[in-house]
C-alpha positions in Angstrom: 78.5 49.3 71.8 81.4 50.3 70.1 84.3 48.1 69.4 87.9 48.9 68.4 89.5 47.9 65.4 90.4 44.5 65.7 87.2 44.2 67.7 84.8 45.5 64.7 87.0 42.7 62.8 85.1 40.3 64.5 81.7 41.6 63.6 82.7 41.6 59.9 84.0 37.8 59.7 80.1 37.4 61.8 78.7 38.8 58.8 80.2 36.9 56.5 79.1 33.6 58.4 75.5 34.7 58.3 75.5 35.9 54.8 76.0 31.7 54.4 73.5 30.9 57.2 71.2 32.5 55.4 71.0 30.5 52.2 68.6 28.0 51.9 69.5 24.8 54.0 70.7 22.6 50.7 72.9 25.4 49.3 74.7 26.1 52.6 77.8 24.6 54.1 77.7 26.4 57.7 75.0 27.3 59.7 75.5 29.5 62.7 72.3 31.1 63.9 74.0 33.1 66.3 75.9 34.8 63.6 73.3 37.6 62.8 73.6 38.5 66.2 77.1 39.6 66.4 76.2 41.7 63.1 75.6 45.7 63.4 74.2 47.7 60.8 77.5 49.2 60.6 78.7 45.8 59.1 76.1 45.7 56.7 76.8 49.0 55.3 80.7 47.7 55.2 79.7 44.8 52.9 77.5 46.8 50.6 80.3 49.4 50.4 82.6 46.7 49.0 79.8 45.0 46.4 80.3 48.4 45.0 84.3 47.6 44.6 84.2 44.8 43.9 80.7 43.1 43.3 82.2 39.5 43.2 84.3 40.1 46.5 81.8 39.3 49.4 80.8 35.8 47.7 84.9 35.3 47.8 85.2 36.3 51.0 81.9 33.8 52.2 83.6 31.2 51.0 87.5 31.8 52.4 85.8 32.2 56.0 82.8 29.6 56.1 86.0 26.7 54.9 88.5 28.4 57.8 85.3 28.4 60.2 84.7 24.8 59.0 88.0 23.6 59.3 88.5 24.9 62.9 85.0 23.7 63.7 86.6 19.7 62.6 89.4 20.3 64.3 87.2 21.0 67.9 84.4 18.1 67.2 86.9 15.7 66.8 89.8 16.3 69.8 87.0 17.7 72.1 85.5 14.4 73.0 89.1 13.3 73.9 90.7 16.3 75.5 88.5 18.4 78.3 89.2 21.7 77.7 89.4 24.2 74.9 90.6 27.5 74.7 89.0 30.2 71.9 91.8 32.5 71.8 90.2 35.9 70.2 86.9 34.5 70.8 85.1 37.3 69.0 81.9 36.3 67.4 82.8 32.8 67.8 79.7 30.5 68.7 81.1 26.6 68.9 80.6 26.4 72.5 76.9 26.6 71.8 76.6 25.5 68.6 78.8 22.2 68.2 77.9 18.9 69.8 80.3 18.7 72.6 80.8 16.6 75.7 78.9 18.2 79.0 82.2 18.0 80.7 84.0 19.8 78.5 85.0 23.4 79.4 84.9 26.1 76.7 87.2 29.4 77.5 86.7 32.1 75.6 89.0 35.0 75.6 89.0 38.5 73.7 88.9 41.4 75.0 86.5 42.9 77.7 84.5 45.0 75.0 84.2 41.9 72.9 83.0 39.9 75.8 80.9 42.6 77.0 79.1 42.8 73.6 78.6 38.6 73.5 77.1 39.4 76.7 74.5 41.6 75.3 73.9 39.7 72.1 74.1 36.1 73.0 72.0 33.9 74.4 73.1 33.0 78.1 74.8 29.3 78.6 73.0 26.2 79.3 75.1 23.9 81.7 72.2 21.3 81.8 72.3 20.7 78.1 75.9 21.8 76.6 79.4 21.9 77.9 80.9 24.5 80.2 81.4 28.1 79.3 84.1 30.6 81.0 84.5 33.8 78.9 88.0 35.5 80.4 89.2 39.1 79.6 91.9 39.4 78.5 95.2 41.3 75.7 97.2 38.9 74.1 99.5 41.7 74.1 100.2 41.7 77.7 102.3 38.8 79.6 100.1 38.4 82.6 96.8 37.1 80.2 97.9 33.7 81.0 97.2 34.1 85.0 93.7 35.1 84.1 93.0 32.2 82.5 94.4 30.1 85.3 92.4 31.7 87.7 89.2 31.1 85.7 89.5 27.4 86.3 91.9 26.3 83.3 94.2 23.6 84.2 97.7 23.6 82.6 98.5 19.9 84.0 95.9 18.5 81.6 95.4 18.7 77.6 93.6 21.1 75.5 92.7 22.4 72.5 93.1 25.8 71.2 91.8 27.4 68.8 93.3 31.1 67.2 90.8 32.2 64.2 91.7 35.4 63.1 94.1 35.7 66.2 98.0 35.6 65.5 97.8 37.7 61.7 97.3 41.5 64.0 100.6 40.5 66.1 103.6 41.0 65.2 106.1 38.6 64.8 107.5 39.3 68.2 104.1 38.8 69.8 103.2 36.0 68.0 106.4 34.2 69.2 105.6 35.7 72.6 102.1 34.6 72.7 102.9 30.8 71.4 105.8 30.6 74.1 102.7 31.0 76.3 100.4 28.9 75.2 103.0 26.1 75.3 103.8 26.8 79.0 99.9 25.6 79.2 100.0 23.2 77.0 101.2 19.2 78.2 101.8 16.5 75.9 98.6 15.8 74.3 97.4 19.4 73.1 96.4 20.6 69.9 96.5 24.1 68.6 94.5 25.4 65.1 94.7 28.6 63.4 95.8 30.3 60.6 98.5 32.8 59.0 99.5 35.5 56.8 102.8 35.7 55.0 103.8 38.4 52.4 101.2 41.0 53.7 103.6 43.7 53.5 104.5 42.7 50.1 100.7 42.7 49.4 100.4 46.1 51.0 103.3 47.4 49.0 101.4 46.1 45.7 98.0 48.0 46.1 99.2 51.0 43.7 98.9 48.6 41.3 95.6 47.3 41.2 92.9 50.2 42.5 90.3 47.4 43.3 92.4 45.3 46.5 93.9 48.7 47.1 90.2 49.1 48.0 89.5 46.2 49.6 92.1 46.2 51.5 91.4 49.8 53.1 88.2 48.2 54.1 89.1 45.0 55.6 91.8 46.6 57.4 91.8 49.8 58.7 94.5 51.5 59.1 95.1 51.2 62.6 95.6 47.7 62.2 99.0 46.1 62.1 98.9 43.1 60.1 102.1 41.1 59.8 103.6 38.1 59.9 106.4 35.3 59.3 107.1 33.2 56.7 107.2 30.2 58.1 105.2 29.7 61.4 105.0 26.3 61.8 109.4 26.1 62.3 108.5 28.7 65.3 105.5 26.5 66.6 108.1 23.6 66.1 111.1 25.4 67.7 108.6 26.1 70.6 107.8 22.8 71.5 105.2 21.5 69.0 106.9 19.0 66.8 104.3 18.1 64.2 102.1 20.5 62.6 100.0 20.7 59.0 99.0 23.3 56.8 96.8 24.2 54.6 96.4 27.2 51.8 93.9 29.3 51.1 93.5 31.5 47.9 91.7 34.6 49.5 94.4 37.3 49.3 94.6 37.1 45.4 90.6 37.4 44.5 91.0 40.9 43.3 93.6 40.2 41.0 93.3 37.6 38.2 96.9 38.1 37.7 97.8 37.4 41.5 95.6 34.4 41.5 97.0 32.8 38.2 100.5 33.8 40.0 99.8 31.7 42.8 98.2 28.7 40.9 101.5 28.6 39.0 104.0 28.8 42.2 103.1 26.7 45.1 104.6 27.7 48.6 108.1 26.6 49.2 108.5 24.0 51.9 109.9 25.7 54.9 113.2 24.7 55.8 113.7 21.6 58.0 114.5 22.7 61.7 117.6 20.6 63.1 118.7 19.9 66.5 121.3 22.6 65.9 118.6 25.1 65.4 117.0 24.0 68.5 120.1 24.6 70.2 120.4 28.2 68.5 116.8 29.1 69.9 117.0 27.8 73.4 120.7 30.1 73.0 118.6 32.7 72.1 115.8 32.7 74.6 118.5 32.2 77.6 120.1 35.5 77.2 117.2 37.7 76.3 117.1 40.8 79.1 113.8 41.4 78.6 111.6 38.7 77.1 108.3 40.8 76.8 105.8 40.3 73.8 107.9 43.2 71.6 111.8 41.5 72.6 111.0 38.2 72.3 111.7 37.6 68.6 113.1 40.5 66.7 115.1 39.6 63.4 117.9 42.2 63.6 118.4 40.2 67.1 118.8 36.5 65.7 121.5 34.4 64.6 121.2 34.5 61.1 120.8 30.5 60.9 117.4 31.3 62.7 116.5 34.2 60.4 117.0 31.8 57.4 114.1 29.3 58.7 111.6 32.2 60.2 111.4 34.1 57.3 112.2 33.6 53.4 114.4 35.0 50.4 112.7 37.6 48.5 112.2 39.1 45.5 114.0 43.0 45.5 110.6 45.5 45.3 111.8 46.7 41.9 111.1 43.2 40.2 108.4 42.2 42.4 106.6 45.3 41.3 107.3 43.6 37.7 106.1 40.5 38.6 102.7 41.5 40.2 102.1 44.8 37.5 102.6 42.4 34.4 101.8 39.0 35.9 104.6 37.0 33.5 107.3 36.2 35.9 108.8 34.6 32.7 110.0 37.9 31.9 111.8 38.7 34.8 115.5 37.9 35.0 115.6 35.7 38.4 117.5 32.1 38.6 115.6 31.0 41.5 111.7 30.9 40.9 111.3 30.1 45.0 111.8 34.0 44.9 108.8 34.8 43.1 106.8 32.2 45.0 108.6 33.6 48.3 106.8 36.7 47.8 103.8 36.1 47.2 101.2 36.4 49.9 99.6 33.7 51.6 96.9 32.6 53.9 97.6 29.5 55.7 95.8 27.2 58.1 97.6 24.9 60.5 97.2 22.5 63.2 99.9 21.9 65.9 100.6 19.1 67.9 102.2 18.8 71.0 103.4 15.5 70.8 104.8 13.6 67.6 101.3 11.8 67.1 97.7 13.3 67.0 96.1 12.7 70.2 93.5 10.7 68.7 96.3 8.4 66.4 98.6 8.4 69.7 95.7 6.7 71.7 94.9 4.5 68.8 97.7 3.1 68.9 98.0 2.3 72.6 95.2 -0.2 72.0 96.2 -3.7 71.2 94.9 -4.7 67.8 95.0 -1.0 66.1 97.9 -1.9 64.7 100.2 0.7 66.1 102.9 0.0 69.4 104.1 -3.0 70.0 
């Protein structure tokens, strides 16, 4: 069967998690036997075309997805036994509603789209209600504003918790969709939810920089094709926090620079700049914002040229001009670049982010800790 772009994507990041299922069992972090079975031969031939690039790239890559695999995996084995349902949004090749040790009465829904479900279908084994939790795959486009009814009608409840998980999802929206999409989610999402995923910042900058090094020019025409769109803000988690999820966490990864030494050094040397704090003025702004949108569809909802530029500021950060960035990234000494502000040079850089949201100020798990007499938190 097959897929479409962002579809095959799926198959590839599969791949990658049974290239690490496949080493012996004390050299391997994940195991996900139902891994191989998302994999084509067509993704096989995609990894040995990029050993040939790059022969250190698909060990990188192992790595970068098994930790985001692993960290999302934490994120459901812990809130799951706590919070009854959880939503795989962009399900793909995703397997943790067979392969994690859940509750029975949990509820696993797993959305892509209908091709991607169809081919799961084929490929995976069929659920066992007897001896695992409850699985409801729904078809649907992230894309379109009417995905969320699907889901209610399979049997998701928006008056109780849950726990989402976007792998892989929000980095082929654009900004406006991913705004869209989260404004969504939240209308599902009561006190007491959690939502995990991760991010890309400074793609386009990335993109931009390829003429300069052949090898992630390369990669990069392999890992996405060019029908793909890849794009995203700067700082995510002051939209997640703007949309009703006041605390979130992130975490970096280092996979965008592996074909570059001098990328890599670049980003060891220049940590991400905090994003900017998000005041009740802000809030204000937004909510302004939102009420006199005419059409707030998944391409209107969150356009820059369209914000107040107090908005713009903590949404998306300063930049290097593309003359000096292409100084910066060609020589790799940002020493020699006349800039007084060094957040510039970190600004640009790309990045690939995890984060966890919270819809409430506490993790559910702390939140109900501390209801209990003795825990040491309330009163």
């Amino acid at each position: 069967m097959e897929l479409n772009p962002v579809g095959k994507t799926s198959q590839w990041v599969a791949g990658l998690r049974s290239m690490e299922s496949a080493k012996p069992e004390g050299q391997r972090r994940l195991f996900d036997p139902f891994a191989e079975k998302f994999t084509t031969e067509e993704t096989i031939k995609h990894f040995d075309a990029i050993e040939k690039i790059l022969p250190t790239a698909t060990a990188h890559f192992v790595d970068c997805i098994v930790q985001r695999h692993l960290t999302f995996d934490a994120v459901v084995t812990q809130y799951a036994n706590i919070i009854p349902q959880v939503v795989i949004a962009g399900c793909g090749g995703d397997s943790r509603s067979r392969r994690l040790s859940v509750p029975r009465e949990c509820t696993f829904f797993e959305l892509d789209q209908s091709e991607v479900l169809a081919f799961r279908e084929r490929v995976f084994p069929a659920a066992d209600p007897q001896n695992g939790p409850r699985i409801r795959p729904v078809a649907v486009d992230f894309r379109q504003s009417d995905w969320t009814q699907q889901l209610l009608t399979a049997g998701f409840r928006a008056d109780l918790p849950s726990v989402w998980i976007m792998e892989g999802l929000l980095p082929y929206l654009s900004p406006s969709q991913q705004a869209f999409f989260i404004s969504q989610v939240t209308t599902l999402c009561p006190s007491g939810s959690v939502m995990a995923g991760d991010y890309n910042a400074g793609l386009p900058q990335l993109q931009a920089l390829t003429k300069h090094f052949p090898q992630l020019r390369a990669l990069m025409e392999h890992f996405q094709p060019r029908e793909l769109k890849v794009s995203g803000l700067d700082y995510p988690e002051n939209l997640f926090i703007l949309l009703g999820w006041p605390q979130v966490s992130c975490t970096e990864m280092e996979g965008a620079m592996l074909a570059s030494e001098q990328l890599l050094q670049l980003y060891r040397q220049m940590p991400r700049s905090p994003p900017p704090a998000i005041t009740d003025a802000h809030r204000e702004l937004f909510a302004g914002y939102l009420s006199h949108l005419k059409d707030p569809g998944p391409d209107t909802f969150l356009v820059k040229e369209t914000l107040p530029h107090a908005l713009q500021e903590v949404l998306w950060a300063p930049k290097l001009p593309p003359e000096l960035a292409e100084r910066v990234f060609e020589e790799g000494k940002p020493e020699d670049v006349a800039v007084n502000d060094p957040t510039l040079i970190s600004n640009t850089l790309p990045r690939w982010t995890f984060f966890t949201a919270f819809r409430q100020e506490k993790p559910p798990q702390e939140a109900a800790e501390s209801a209990v007499p003795g825990s040491g938190g309330g009163r």
